[in-house]
N, C-alpha and C positions, 0 to 999 in steps of 0.2 A: 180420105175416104168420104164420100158424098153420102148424103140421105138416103138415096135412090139403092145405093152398093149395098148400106143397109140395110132395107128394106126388102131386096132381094136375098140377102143372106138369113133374114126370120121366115119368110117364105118359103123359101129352100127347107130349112128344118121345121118348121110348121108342117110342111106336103108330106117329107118324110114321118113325123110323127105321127102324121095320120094314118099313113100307109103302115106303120109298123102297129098299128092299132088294130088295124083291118084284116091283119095278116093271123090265120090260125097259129098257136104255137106251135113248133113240131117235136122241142122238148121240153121236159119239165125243170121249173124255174131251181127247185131245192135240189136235184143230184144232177141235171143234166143229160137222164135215159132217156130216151126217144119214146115218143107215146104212142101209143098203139090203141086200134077201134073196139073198143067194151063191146059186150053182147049187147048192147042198147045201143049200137051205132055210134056215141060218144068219146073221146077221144080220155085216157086215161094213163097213168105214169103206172106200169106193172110192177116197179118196184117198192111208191109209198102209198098209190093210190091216189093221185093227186088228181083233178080233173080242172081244166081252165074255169069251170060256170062256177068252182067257188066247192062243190062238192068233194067228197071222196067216197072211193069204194075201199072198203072194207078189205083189209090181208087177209088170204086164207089161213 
């Protein structure tokens, strides 16, 4: 394997990593329910409240 083969193969998964970075989640990381748009526009896990910015909504 050359430098070059290398090199394309951290590149490859670098591009990817960024792209999977840039990408909204569409489910939540702790049960894997699908998230759905909060009344605030923001994307939220309906069943722990989980929210990608770090936050949570509160269970009723």
């Amino acid at each position: 394997m050359s430098w070059e083969q290398l090199l394309d193969i951290y590149t490859e998964a670098a591009d990817g990593a960024r792209a999977e970075r840039e990408t909204p989640p569409q489910a939540c990381p702790n049960d894997g329910e699908p998230l759905r748009t909060g009344p605030d526009g923001e994307l939220y896990c309906p069943f722990d409240g989980w929210r990608p910015d770090g936050l949570y909504i509160g269970s009723c």
